[in-house]
C-alpha beads as a LAMMPS data file, in Angstrom:
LAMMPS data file: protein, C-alpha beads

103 atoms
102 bonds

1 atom types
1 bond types

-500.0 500.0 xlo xhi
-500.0 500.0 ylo yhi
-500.0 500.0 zlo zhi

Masses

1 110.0

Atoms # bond

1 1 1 11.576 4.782 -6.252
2 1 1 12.077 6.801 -9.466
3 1 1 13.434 10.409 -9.748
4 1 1 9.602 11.278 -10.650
5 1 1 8.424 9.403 -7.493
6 1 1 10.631 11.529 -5.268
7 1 1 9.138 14.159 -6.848
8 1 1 6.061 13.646 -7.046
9 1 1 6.320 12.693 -3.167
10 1 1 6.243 16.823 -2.659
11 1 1 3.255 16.645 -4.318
12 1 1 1.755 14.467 -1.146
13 1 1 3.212 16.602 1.140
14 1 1 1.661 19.507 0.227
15 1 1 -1.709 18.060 -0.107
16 1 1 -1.625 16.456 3.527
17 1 1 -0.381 20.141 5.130
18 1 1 -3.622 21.167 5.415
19 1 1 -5.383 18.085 6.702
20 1 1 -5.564 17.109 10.597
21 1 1 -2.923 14.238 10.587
22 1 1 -2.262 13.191 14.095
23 1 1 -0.340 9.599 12.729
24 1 1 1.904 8.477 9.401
25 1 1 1.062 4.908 8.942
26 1 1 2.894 2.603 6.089
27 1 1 3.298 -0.420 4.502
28 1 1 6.800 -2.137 5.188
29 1 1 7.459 -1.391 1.561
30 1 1 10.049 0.812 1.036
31 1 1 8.133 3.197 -1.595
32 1 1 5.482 3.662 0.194
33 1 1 7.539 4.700 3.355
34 1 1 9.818 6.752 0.947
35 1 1 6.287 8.701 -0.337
36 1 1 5.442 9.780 3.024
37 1 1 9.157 10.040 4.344
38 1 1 9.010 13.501 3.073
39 1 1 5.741 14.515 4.957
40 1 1 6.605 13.297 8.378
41 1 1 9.901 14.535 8.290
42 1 1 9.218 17.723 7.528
43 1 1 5.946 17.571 10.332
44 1 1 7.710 15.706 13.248
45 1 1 5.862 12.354 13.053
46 1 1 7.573 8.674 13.070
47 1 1 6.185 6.754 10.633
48 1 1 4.274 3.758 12.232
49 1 1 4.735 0.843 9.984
50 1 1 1.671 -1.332 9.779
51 1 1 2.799 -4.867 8.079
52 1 1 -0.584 -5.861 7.089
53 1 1 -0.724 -2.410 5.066
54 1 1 1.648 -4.574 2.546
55 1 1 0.742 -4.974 -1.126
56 1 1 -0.354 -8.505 -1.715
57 1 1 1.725 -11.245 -3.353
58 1 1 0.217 -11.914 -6.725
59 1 1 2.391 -15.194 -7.485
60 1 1 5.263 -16.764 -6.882
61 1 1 6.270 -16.965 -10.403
62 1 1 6.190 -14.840 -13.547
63 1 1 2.456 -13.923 -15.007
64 1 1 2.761 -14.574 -18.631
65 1 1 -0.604 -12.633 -19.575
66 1 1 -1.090 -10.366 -17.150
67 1 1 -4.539 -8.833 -18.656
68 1 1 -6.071 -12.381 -18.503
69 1 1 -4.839 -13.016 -15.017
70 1 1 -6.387 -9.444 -14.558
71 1 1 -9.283 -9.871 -15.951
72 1 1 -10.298 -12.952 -14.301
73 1 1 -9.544 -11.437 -10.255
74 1 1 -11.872 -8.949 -10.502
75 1 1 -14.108 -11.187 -12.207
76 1 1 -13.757 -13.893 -9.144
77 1 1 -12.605 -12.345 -5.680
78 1 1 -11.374 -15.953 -4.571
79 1 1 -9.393 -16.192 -7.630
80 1 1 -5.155 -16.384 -6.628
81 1 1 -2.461 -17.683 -8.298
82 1 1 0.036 -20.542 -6.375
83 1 1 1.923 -17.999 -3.947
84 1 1 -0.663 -15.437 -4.245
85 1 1 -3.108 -13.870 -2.412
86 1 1 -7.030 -13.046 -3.660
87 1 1 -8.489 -10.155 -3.446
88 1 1 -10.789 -10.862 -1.026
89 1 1 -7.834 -12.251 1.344
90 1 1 -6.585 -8.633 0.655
91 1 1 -9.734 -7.196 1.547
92 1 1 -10.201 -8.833 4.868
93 1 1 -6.482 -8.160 5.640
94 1 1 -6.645 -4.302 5.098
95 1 1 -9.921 -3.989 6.872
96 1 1 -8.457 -6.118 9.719
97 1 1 -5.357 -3.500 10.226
98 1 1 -7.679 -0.534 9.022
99 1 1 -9.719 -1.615 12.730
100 1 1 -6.699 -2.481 14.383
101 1 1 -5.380 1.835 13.907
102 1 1 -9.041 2.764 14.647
103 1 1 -8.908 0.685 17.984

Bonds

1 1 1 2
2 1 2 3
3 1 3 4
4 1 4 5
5 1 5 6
6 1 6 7
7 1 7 8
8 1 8 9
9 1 9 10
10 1 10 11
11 1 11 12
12 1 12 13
13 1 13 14
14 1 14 15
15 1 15 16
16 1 16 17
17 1 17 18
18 1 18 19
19 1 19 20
20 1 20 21
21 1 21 22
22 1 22 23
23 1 23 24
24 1 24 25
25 1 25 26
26 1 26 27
27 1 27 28
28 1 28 29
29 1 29 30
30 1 30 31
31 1 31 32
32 1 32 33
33 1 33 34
34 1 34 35
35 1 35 36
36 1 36 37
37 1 37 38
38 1 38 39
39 1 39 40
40 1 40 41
41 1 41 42
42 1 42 43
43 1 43 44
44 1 44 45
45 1 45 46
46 1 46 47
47 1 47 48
48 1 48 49
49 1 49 50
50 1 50 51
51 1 51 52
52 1 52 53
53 1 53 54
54 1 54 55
55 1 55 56
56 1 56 57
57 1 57 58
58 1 58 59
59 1 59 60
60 1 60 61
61 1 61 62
62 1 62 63
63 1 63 64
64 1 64 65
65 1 65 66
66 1 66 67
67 1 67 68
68 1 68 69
69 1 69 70
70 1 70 71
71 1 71 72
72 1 72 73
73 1 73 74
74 1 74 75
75 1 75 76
76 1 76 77
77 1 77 78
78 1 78 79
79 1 79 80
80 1 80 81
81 1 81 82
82 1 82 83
83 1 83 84
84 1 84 85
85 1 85 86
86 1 86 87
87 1 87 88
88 1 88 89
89 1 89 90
90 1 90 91
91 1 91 92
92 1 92 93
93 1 93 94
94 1 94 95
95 1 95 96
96 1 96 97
97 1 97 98
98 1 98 99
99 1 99 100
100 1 100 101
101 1 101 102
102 1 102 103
């Protein structure tokens, strides 16, 4: 995470003080944890990593034009790259863990 990210991480603290957070879920990634590090530490909660809260693998090698490859995933949901997931595999994984917390 950048200098600016660890900044701007008080900036998520403060907005959450205010709001009735009973639970700090993550992705495994290490940003995210480090945005809302700052947060629970400061409010007593562990964060609860949730693995399917991960960002999705795009490809496993470089994109070479990344606005065409862009372009043409929100233009086809199904669309993925070798190594990659679609959006719509996203979409079904995050709504899968999203019902998994709410369980």
């Amino acid at each position: 995470m950048s200098q600016k990210g660890f900044n701007d991480r008080k900036l998520v603290t403060e907005f959450l003080l205010d709001k009735n957070i009973d639970a700090v879920l993550s992705s495994p990634f290490k940003r995210a944890v480090d945005t809302v590090a700052d947060f629970a530490d400061k409010n007593g909660f562990k964060i609860d990593l949730v693995e399917d809260f991960r960002e999705r693998a795009i490809a496993d090698a470089w994109i070479d034009d990344f606005k065409v490859f862009a372009e043409r995933q929100w233009a086809d949901f199904s669309y993925k790259l070798d190594g990659g997931e679609c959006l719509s595999e996203v979409q079904k994984r995050n709504i899968h863990a999203l019902n998994n917390v709410l369980a």
